[in-house]
N, C-alpha and C positions, 0 to 999 in steps of 0.2 A: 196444668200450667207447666211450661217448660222456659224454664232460664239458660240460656246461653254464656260460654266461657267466651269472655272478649279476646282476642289473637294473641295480647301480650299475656296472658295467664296460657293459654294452652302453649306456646312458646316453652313459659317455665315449666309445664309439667312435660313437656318431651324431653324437656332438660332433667329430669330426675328419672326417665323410664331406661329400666335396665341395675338400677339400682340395688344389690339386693342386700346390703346392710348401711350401719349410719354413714353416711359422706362427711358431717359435719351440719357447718350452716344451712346451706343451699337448700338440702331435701327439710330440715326442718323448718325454715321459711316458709317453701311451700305447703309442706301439709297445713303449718298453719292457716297460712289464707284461705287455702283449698277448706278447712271445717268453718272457719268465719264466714267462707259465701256461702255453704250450705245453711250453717244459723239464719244467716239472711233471710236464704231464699224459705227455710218454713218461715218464721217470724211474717216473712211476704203472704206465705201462702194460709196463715192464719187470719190472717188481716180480710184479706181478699175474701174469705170466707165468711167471715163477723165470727171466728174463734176464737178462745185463748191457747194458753201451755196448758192447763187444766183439761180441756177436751181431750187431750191427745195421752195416749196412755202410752204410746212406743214409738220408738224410729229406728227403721231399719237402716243402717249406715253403710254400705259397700265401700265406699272410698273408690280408689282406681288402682286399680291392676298395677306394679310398675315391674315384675319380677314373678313368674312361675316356671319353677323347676318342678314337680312333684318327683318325678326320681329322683331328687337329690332330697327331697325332703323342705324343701322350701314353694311358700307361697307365701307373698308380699303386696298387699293392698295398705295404700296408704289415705291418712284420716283420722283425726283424734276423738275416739270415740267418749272420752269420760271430756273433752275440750265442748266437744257437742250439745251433750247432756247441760254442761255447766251455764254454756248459754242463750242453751235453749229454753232450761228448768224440765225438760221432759225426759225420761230414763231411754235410753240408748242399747243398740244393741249391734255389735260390729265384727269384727274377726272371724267371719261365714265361715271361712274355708279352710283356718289351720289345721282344726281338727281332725277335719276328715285324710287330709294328707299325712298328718301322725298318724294317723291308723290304718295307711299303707293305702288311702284311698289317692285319686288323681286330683279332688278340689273341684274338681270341676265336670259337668254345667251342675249348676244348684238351682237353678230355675224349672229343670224338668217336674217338681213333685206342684208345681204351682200350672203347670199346662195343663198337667194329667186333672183336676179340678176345674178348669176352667172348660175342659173338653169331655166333661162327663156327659152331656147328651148329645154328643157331635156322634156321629157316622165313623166306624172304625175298620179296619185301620187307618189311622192317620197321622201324618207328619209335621211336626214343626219347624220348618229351618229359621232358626236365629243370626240373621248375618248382620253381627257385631263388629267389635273388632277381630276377633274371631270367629268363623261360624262353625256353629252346632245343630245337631239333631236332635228331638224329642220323639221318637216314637210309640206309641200308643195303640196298641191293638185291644180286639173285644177281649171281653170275660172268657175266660176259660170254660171247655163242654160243661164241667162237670159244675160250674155257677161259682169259680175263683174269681177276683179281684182279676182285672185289666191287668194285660200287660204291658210293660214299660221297657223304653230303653235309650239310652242319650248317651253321647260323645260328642268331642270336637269332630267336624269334617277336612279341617282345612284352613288357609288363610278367612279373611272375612276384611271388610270395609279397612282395616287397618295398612296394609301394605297400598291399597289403592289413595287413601287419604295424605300419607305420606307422601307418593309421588307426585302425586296432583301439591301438596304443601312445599313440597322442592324444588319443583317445577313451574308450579304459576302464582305461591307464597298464597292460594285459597287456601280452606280447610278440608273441600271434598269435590269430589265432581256432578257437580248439580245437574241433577237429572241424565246423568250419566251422555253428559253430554261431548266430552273431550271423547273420552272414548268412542264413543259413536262417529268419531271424524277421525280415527287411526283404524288399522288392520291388527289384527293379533296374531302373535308372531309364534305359530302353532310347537317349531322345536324346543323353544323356551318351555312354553307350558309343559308339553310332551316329558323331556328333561328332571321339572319340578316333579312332575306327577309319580317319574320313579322314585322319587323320599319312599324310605320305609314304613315312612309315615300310615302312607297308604294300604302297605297292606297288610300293618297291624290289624287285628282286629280288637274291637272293642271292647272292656273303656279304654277310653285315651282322649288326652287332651292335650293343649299348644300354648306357648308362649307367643306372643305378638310377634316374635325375632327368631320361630325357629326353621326359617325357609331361608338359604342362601338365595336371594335373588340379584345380585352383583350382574348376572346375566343382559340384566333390562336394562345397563348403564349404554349400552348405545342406539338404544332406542329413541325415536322422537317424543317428544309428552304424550303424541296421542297415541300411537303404539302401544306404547309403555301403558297407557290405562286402558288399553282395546285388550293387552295381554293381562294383565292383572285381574280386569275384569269376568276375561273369559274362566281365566286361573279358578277366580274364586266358583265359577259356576260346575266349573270341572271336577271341582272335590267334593263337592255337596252330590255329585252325579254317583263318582265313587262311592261315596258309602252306603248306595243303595244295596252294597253287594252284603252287605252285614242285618240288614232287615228282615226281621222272619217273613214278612208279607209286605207286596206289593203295598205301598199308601193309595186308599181310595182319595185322599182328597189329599195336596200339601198347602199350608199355608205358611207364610212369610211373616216374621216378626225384625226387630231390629232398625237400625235406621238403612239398610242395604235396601228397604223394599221400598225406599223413596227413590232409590233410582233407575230411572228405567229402564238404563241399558242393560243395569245387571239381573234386574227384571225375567229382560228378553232372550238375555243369557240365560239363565238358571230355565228354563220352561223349553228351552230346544236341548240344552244339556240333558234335561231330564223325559225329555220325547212326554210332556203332559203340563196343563195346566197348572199356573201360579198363581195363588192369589194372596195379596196384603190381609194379617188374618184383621183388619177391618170386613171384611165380607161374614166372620160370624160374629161382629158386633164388638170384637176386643177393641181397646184400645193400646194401640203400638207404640205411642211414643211414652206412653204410662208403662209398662206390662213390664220391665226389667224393675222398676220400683214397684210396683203393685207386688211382684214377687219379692222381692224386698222384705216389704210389709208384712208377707205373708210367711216367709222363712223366718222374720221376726220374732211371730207369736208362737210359731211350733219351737222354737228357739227356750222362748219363757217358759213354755210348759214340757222342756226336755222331750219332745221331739225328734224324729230323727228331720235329718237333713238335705240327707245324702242315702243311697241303696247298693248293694252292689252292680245293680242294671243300672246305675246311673252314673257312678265314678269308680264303681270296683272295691269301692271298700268293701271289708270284710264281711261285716252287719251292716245292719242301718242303726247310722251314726248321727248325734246331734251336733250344735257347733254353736259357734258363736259367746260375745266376749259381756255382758250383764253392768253397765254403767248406772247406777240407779239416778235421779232426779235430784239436786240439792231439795232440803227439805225448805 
């Protein structure tokens, strides 16, 4: 089950992103509502089920992104995680990522140790791109000659659905470009890209990861709407292309997570980008619009039982780090 934020709430949360200490009212306003709809929406999704709060032994809380710096030392998701707990009656479990950024890690992606599980009898090597609001890479190769553990390895790639949803919400006050359809009726305006692509971003090499906001693209303000998302689009498929250069081995198969792989154009992009087939990882039976909460869930429990989190193939922290913030249930 997937519950939608209605225009006037995502509205407010664009209005608190960038945020990265208290403002006052405003950001606290919001977080409130923002943990009240989530109450909601389990309370819903108990219902729907014939469950109670008793069934449910945990909740994995993410909140939303409004502020990442890790070189500065800051990572900011907001969400009240003990507000959750209180009414929901179920123990809570929030603050994924501070952790690992106090211990010199990047925060981010935390959903690679939850692929690598999901992908244990899949064909290797193999790729995850997660095109979020940022997109990332999971990579995954076989067992070691000598019969080690899989190898892993994830970073951001690049922009991701974020900067494209933004223009499209500027521009034609939707929320995204359905079925990547604007785009597909504009040209992409290749020195823009070309331009972005020199960020140093790119030729870090991995871990690293991205703030929603750290691409100047001011470039794209005299573009037409469809331009402007024919370029973004293509943008995003261009940095996923990039960081093939940092993979020990070719990916025999990539699959697509996030909500970027409901649209087609950027689809069609990402698979000529990358001169090989794409597929939605619906094709190994996951479910995509679940899979950022299913990890959730699952970074939850390793969470309870101090767990790590995080690797250093995965955000560079030093060890593998646990994380996450222990809200218990009112009795």
């Amino acid at each position: 089950t997937t519950v939608p934020y209605y225009n006037a709430f995502r509205a407010r949360l664009r209005g608190i992103l960038g945020a990265a200490g208290d403002d006052g009212g405003q950001l606290q306003s919001v977080v409130r509502d923002l943990t009240v709809k989530h109450a909601s929406t389990v309370r819903f999704l108990l219902a729907e089920n014939d469950m109670t709060a008793s069934d449910i032994d945990l909740i994995g809380f993410h909140g939303h992104t409004i502020w990442h710096s890790p070189d500065e030392g800051i990572t900011r998701q907001v969400g009240d995680g003990e507000l959750l707990s209180t009414l929901t009656e179920i123990s809570v479990i929030d603050d994924f990522r501070s952790q690992d950024v106090a211990a010199g890690g990047q925060g981010a992606p935390l959903a690679p140790l939850f692929h690598a599980v999901l992908a244990r009898n899949l064909e290797k090597p193999l790729a995850i791109v997660n095109l979020g609001g940022v997109a990332n890479i999971t990579w995954i190769g076989s067992a070691t000659p000598d019969g080690g553990d899989e190898r892993i390895l994830a970073f951001d790639t690049g922009p991701g659905n974020a900067p494209i949803d933004d223009w499209i919400f500027r521009h034609t006050g939707k929320s995204f470009d359905e079925d990547g359809a604007l785009a597909r009726a504009g040209t992409a305006d290749e020195a823009i890209i070309d331009a972005i692509l020199d960020h140093p971003f790119y030729r870090q090499p991995p871990p690293k990861s991205l703030d929603r906001h750290a691409f100047d693209l001011a470039g794209l303000e005299s573009l037409s709407p469809a331009d402007g998302a024919a370029t973004l689009t293509k943008l995003t498929a261009a940095s996923v292309a990039r960081a093939r250069q940092f993979l020990p081995e070719v990916p025999r198969r990539w699959l697509v997570a996030g909500g970027g792989r409901h649209n087609a154009s950027l689809m069609e992009a990402l698979a000529t980008a990358l001169g090989a087939p794409v597929e939605a990882v619906e094709a190994v039976g996951w479910n995509g619009d679940a899979l950022e909460a299913q990890a959730f869930a699952y970074l939850a429990v390793r969470s309870h039982y101090g767990l790590p989190l995080s690797l250093p193939e995965t955000t560079g922290v030093a060890k593998p780090t646990t994380g996450g913030t222990f809200h218990k249930a009112p009795n």
